[in-house]
C-alpha positions in Angstrom: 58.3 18.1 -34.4 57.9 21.1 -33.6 60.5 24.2 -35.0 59.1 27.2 -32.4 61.5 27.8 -29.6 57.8 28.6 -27.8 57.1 25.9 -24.7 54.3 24.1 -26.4 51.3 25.1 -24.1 48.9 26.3 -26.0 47.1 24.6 -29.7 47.9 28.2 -31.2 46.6 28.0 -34.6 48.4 30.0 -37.2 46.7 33.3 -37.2 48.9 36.2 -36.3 48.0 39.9 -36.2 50.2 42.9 -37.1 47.9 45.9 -35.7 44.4 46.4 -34.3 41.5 49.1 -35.1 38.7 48.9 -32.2 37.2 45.8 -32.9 39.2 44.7 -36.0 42.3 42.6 -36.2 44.7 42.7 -38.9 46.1 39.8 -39.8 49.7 39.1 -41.5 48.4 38.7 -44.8 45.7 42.2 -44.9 42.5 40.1 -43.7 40.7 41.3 -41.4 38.7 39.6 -38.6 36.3 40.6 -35.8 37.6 40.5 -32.2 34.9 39.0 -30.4 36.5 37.5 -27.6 38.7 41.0 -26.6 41.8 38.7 -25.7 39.1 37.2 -23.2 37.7 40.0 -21.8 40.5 41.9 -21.5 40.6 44.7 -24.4 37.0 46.2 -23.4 38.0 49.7 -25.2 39.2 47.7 -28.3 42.5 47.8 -29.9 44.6 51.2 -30.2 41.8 53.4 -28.1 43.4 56.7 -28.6 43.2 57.3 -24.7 45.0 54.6 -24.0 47.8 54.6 -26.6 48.3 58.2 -25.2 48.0 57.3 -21.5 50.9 55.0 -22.1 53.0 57.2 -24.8 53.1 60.0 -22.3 54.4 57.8 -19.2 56.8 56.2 -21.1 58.3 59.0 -21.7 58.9 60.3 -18.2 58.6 56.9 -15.9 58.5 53.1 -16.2 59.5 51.5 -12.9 60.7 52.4 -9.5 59.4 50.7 -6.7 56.7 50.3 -4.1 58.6 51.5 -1.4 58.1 54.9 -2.6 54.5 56.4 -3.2 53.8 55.9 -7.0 50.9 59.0 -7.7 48.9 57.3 -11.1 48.6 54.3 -8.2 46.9 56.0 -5.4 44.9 58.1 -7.7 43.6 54.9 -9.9 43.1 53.4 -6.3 40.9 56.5 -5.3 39.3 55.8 -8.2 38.1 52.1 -7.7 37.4 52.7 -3.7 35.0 55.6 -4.8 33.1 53.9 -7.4 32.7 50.3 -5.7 32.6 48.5 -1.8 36.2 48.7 -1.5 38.3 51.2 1.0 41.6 49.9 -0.1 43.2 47.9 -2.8 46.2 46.2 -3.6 47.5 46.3 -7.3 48.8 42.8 -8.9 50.1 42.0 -12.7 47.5 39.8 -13.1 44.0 37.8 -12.2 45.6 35.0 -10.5 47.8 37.3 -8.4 44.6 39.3 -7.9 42.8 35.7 -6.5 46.0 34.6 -4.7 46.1 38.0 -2.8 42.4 38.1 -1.9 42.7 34.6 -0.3 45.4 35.2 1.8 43.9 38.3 2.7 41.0 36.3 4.0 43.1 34.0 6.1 45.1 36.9 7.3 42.0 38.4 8.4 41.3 35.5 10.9 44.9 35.0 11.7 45.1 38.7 13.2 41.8 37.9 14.9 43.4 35.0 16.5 41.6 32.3 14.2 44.7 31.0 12.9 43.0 27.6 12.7 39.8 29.2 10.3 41.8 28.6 6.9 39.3 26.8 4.3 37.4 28.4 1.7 34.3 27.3 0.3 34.6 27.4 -4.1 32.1 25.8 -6.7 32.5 23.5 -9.4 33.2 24.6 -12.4 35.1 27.8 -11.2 38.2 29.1 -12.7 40.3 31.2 -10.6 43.5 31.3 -12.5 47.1 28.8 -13.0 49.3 29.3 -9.8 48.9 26.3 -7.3 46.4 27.7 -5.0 44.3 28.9 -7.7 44.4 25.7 -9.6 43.4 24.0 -6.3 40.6 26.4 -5.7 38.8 26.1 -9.2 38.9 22.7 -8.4 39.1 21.4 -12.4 41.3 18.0 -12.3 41.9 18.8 -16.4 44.1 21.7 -15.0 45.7 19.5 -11.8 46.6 16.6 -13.6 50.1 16.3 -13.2 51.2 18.5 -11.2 51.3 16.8 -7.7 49.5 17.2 -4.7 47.2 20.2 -4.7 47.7 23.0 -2.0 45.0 22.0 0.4 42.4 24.2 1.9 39.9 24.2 -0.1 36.0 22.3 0.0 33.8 22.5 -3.3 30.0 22.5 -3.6 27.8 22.6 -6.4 26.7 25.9 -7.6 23.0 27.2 -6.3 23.2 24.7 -4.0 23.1 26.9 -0.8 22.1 23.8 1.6 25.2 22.5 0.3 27.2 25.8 1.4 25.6 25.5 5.0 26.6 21.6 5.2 30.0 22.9 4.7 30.8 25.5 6.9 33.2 24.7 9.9 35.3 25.9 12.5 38.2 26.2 10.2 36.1 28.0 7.3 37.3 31.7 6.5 35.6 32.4 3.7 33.5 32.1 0.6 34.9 32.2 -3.1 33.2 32.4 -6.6 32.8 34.1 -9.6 29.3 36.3 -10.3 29.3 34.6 -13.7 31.7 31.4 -14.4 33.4 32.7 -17.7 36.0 29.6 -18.4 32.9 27.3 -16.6 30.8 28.8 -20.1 28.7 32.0 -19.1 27.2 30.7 -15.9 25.3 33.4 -14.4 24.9 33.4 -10.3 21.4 33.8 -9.7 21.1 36.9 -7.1 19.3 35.0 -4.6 22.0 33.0 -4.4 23.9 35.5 -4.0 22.3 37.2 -1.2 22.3 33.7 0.2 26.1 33.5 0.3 26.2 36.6 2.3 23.7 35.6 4.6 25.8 32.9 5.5 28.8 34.5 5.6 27.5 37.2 8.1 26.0 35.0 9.9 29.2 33.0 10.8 32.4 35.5 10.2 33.2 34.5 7.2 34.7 37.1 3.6 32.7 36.5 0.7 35.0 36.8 -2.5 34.4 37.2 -5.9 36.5 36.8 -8.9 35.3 39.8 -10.8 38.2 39.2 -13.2 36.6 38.2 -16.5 33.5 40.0 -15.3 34.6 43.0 -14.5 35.1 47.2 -15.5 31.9 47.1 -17.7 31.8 44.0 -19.5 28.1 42.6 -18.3 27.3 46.9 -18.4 27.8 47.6 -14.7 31.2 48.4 -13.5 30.6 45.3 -11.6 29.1 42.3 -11.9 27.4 41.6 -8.7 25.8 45.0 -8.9 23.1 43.3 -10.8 22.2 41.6 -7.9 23.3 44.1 -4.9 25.3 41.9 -2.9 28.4 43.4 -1.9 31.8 41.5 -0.9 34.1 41.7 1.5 37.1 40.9 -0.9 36.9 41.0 -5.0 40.5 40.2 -7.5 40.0 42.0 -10.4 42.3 42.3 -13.7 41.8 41.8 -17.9 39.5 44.8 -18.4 41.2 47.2 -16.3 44.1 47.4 -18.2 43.1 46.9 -21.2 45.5 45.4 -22.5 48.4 46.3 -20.2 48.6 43.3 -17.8 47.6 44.7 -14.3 45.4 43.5 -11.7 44.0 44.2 -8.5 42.6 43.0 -5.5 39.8 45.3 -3.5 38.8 45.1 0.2 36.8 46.8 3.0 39.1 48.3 5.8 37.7 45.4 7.8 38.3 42.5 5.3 42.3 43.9 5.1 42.7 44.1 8.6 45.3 42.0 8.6 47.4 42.9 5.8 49.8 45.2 7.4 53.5 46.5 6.1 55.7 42.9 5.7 52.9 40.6 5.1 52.3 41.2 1.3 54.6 42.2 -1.8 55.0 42.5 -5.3 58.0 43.6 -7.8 56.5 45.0 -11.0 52.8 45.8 -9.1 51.5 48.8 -9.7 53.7 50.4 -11.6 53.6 53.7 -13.3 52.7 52.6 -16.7 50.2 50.4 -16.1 48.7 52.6 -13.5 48.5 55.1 -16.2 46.6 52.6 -18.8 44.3 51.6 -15.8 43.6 55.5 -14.9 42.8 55.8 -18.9 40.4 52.9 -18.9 38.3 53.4 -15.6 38.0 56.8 -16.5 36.6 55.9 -19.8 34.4 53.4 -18.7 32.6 55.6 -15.8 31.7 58.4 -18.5 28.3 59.1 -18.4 26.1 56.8 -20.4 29.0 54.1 -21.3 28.0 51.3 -19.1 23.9 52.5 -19.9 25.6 52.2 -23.9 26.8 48.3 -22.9 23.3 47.3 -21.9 21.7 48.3 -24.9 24.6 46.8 -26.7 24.1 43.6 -25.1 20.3 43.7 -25.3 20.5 44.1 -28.6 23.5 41.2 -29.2 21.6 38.8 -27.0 18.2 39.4 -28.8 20.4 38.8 -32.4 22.0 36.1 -31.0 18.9 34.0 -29.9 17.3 34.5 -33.2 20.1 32.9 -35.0 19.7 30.3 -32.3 16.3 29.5 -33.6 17.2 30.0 -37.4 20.4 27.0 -37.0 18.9 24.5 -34.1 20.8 22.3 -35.3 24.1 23.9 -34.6 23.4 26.0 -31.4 21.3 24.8 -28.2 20.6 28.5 -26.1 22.5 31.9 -25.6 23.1 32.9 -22.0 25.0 36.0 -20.2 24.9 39.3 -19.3 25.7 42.5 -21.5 28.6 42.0 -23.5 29.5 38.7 -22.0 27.5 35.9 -23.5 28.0 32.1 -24.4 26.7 30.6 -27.2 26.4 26.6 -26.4 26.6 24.3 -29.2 24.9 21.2 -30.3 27.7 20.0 -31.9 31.2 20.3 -30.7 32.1 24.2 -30.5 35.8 23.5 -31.7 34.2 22.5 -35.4 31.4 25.9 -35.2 34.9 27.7 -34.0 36.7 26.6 -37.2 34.1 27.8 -39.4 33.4 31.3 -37.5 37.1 31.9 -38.1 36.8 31.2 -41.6 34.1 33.9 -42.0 36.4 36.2 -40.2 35.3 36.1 -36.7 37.2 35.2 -33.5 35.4 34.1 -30.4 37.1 32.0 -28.0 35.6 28.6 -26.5 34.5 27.8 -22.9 33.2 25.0 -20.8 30.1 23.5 -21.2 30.3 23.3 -25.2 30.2 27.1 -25.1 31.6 29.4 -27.3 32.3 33.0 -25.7 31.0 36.0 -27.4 32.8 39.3 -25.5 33.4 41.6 -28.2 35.1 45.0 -26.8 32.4 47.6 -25.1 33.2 50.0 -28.4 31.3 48.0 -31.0 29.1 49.6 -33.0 25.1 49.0 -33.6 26.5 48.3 -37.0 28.9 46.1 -35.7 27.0 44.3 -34.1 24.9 43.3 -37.2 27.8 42.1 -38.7 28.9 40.0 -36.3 25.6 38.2 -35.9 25.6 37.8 -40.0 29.1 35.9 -39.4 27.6 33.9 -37.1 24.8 32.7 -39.1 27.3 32.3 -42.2 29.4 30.0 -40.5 26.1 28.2 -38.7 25.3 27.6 -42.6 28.3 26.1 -43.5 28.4 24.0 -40.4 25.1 22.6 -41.5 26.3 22.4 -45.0 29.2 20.3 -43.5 26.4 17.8 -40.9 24.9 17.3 -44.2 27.4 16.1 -46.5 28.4 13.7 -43.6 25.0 12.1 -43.3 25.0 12.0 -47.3 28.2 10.1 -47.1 26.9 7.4 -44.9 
């Protein structure tokens, strides 16, 4: 029985925070934990970054909301800002990632509509993906654990395996438009696309007029230490959704396109209420700015490097408790031997807060901020609760 007037969607567990300090959360009570998750790779410049809380102080004070019918300034300069620092020539500002998907993909279809290919309206996803919790991008991730329930899913959609670029040709038709994934599967556990793949998918997609698409929203504004993702692996897209990291924080999103790829989207065809408004524009000016200072995203690799290299050793020290570390930068997975829900418990109880994953994985995406010194102590926290999970696999086998 529950007594929280809260819609019971989520197994919250009784932690609840009163303030942040970069990558510290305060808790009710004065303890203080590690944020290594960053609300899922969303606060990349920590908690209360004094850019930000300023950015946002200073709007508030002059404008929150008017409307997209009139030009909003913060908007077409933070816009300016993402077309000159990525593929893009336009974009299309969202509240959130799985607005940001949803837009890209009709995009896509609009494309071929306005090119008189009404009938090319399937895109090609992988198993495993996540692409957010509307309909359409429930039906494009594909995951029945997320369907179930919830009726027939929008159709439209045709899933291969990942790597499996034989697979991708098999599929292609005349009613494909386009091709959707993300660079590295963050809810699918720190799944990294390999670039050949990657190159592979664009092959394909030039080669029969299709829009490649990637979900660069957990991946995105720094966290692997390029603005981007798929920079690792130079393969531009047509279409990318974007959101988490960009407003660090404030819940914005975006979705980014060649002049080409948005060829269709023309005045009537796409709206949004709260989109782009003034405040978040000015939090998402703060951020991007602050991320594309020289040396930050150079400062992310050697961050990562350095986490990563930490991170495996424990791996070896508490074999019994942890199988591998994968990712890129600051976005790595930790997969567990045993079930990553009981390592979770234990990592909380030493005052760290990752969040879990697919695959047995446990998400390590502390915000871009943390320290060298931080970084130690996060990987000591680690190993303490890998101990007391091996304390707790002994005592079980002694009890037998």
């Amino acid at each position: 029985m529950t007594t929280s007037s809260l819609m019971q969607t989520y197994a919250r567990s009784d932690l609840a925070f009163e303030r942040g300090e970069g990558v510290w959360l305060i808790a009710a009570d004065g303890r203080r934990y590690m944020d290594c998750a960053s609300g899922i790779a969303v606060s990349g410049l920590g908690h209360a970054h004094p850019k930000l809380v300023e950015a946002l102080k200073s709007q508030a004070e002059k404008l929150w909301h008017v409307t997209n019918l009139y030009t909003i300034p913060e908007g077409e300069k933070l816009a300016k800002l993402l077309t000159d620092n990525t593929f893009a020539d336009v974009v299309f500002f969202t509240n959130s990632g799985t607005e940001a998907t949803e837009g890209a993909m009709k995009a896509a279809r609009r494309y071929h509509f306005a090119k008189g290919n009404p009938e090319k309206n399937r895109i090609i996803t992988f198993e495993n993906a996540f692409h957010g919790r509307t309909m359409a991008a429930l039906a494009a991730g594909g995951q029945q654990k997320y369907l179930e329930g919830f009726g027939p899913a929008p159709e439209g959609f045709d899933q291969v395996p990942v790597g499996d670029l034989d697979a991708v040709k098999k599929m292609v038709g005349p009613e494909t438009a386009a091709i959707m994934l993300e660079p590295v599967q963050g809810e699918g556990g720190i799944r990294t696309m390999d670039s050949a793949f990657l190159k592979g998918l664009r092959q394909i997609c030039d080669e029969n007029d299709l829009l490649l698409i990637y979900d660069e929203i957990q991946t995105g504004v720094g966290r692997t230490g390029k603005l981007f993702a798929h920079e690792w692996a130079g393969v531009a897209p047509d279409l990318m959704a974007i959101a988490k990291g960009i407003g660090g924080g404030f819940p914005m999103g975006a979705f980014l396109a060649t002049n080409e790829a948005a060829s269709g989207m023309v005045p009537g065809v796409h709206g949004t209420t709260f989109g782009g408004n003034p405040l978040a524009m000015a939090v998402g000016n703060a951020v991007l700015e602050t991320v594309l200072e020289p040396g930050f995203l150079e400062a992310v690799q050697e961050k990562g490097l350095q986490l990563k290299q930490k991170l495996a050793c424990a791996v070896d020290q508490h074999s019994d408790v942890f199988e591998l570390v994968r990712g890129e930068g600051l976005m790595l997975g930790l997969k567990c031997k045993v079930p990553n829900t009981q390592v979770l418990a234990h990592m909380r109880n030493n005052g760290l807060l990752p969040v879990g994953a697919g695959d047995n994985v446990l998400r390590i995406m502390p915000p871009m901020i943390i320290t060298a010194e931080e970084i130690d102590m996060l990987v000591q926290k680690i190993e303490a609760a890998a101990a007391d999970v091996e304390t707790e696999l002994k005592t079980a086998e002694t009890a037998k």
